[in-house]
N, C-alpha and C positions, 0 to 999 in steps of 0.2 A: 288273444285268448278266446277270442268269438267263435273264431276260425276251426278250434281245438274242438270246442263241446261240439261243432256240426261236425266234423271227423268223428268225434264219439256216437255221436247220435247215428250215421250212416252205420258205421261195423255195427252197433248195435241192432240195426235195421237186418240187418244180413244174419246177424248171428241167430235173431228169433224165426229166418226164415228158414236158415237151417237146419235150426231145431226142430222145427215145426217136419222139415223136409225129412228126419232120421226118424221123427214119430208118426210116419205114415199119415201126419195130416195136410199135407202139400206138396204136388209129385216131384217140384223142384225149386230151387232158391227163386224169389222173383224178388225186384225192388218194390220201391214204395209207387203210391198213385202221382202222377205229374200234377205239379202245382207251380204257378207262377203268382209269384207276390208283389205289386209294386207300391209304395211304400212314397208318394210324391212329397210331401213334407219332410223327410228324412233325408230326400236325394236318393233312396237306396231302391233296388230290387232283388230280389232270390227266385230262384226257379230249383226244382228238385225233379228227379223220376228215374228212368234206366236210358242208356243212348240205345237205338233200334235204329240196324241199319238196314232200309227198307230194301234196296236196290240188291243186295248180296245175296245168294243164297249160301254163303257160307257164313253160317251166323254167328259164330264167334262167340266170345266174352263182351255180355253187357254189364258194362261198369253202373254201379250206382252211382248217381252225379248229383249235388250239390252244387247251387252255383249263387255266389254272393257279391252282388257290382255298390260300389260308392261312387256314387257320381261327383261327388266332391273333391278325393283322391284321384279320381279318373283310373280306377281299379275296379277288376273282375278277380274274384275267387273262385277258381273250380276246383273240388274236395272231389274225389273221385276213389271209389273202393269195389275191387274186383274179387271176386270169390273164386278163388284156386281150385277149390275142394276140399284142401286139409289148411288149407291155409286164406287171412283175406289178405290183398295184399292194396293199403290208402296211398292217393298221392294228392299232392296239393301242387298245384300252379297258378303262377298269378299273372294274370294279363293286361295289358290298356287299352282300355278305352278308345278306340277310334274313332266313333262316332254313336252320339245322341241324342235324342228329342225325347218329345212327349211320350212316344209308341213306340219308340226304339232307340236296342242299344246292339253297340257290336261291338267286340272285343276280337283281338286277331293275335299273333304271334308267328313270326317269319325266321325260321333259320335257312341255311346255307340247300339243303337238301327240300324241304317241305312249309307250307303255308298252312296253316291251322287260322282258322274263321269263323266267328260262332254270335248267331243272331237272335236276337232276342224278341220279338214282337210282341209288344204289352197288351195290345188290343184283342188280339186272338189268344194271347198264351199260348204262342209257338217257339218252339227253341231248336232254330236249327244250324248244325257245325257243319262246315266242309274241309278236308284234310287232302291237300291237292300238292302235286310235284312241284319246284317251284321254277320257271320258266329257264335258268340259267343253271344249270345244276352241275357239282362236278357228277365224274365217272363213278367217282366211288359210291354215290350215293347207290339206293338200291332201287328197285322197278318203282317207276313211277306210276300212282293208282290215287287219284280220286273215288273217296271217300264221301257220300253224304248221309249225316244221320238224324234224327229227329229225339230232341226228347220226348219221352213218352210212358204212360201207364208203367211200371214196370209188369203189373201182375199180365194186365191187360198182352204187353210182349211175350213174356213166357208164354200164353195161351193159344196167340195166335203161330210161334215158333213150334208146340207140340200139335195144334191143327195140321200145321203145312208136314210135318215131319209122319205123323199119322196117316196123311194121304201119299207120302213121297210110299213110304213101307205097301201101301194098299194098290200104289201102279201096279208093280210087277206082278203080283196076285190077279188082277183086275187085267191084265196084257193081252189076254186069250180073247178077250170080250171084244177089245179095240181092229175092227179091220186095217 
C-alpha cells in the first residue's frame, strides 16, 4: 500500500509540473530535487529525483524515480514515472538486495539480454545505475550499450539539458567566428 501512495505522490509531482509547464510558469516538466533518506533504525532507505544520463548526448526521457529498499526483506522498490506528453506513463520494479552495509546498498537485476545495477551510497547521497549487455547474450537480443546514470536534482537536470541545448542551437550561428 506504501508503494501505491509513493506512485501517487510522483504522477502527482509531474502533473503540477506540467501544469505549471502549460501556464507559462516553467519552460518544461522537471522532477523533484534529489533526496536520499536513510532511516538506520527502520533498516530502510528511500532516495528520489530524475535519472541524468551524464555521458549521452542524446538525452532522452528522464524518468522520475522513487526508490524504497528494506533491508529486512532484502528488497528495493523503484517507482518510476515518465512523461509522454499527453500521457505519464508509472512502473514499478522490485529488485534484491545484493549487497549492504552501513554506506551502502545495491540492488541489481540480470535477465538473459541486459544487467541493470543500481548503487546507493549513503554517505554522499549518490545514486548511481548502470544498464550494461550482458556478457553471453543471445543474437536476438539488440545492440549492446552501457548505460550510466546518476540520480539527480531533477529541476537542476532540465537546466543544465536547456543550457547545453541553447549553446548546441548558438554553434552553428557562432561557426563563422571559429577558424
Amino acid at each position: 500500500m506504501r508503494f501505491l501512495v509513493w506512485a501517487a505522490i510522483v504522477v502527482a509531482l509531474l502533473e503540477l509540473a506540467r501544469e505549471a509547464y502549460v501556464l507559462g510558469t516553467l519552460e518544461r516538466p522537471a522532477g523533484p530535487p534529489l533526496s536520499v533518506h536513510a532511516m538506520p533504525h527502520l533498516q530502510a532507505v528511500s532516495a528520489s529525483g530524475a535519472w541524468d544520463v551524464r555521458e549521452s548526448d542524446n538525452f532522452g526521457l528522464s524518468p522520475v524515480v522513487e526508490i524504497d529498499c528494506r533491508l529486512s526483506e532484502r528488497l528495493c522498490r523503484e517507482t518510476t514515472a515518465t512523461d509522454f506528453g499527453q500521457h505519464i506513463f508509472v512502473d514499478t520494479f522490485d529488485y534484491s538486495i545484493v549487497e549492504s552495509s552501513e554506506s551502502l546498498i545495491r540492488y541489481a537485476n540480470v535477465t538473459e539480454c541486459v544487467s541493470y545495477a543500481v548503487t546507493i551510497d549513503i554517505p554522499t547521497s549518490r545514486v548511481i545505475a548502470t544498464r550494461s549487455p550482458t556478457p553471453e547474450r543471445p543474437a536476438s537480443c539488440s545492440e549492446p550499450i552501457t548505460v550510466t546514470m546518476e540520480l539527480a536534482d531533477g529541476v537542476a537536470v532540465a537546466a543544465e539539458r536547456r543550457r547545453i541545448e541553447a549553446s548546441r542551437q548558438a554553434l552553428p550561428l557562432l561557426g563563422w567566428m571559429v577558424p
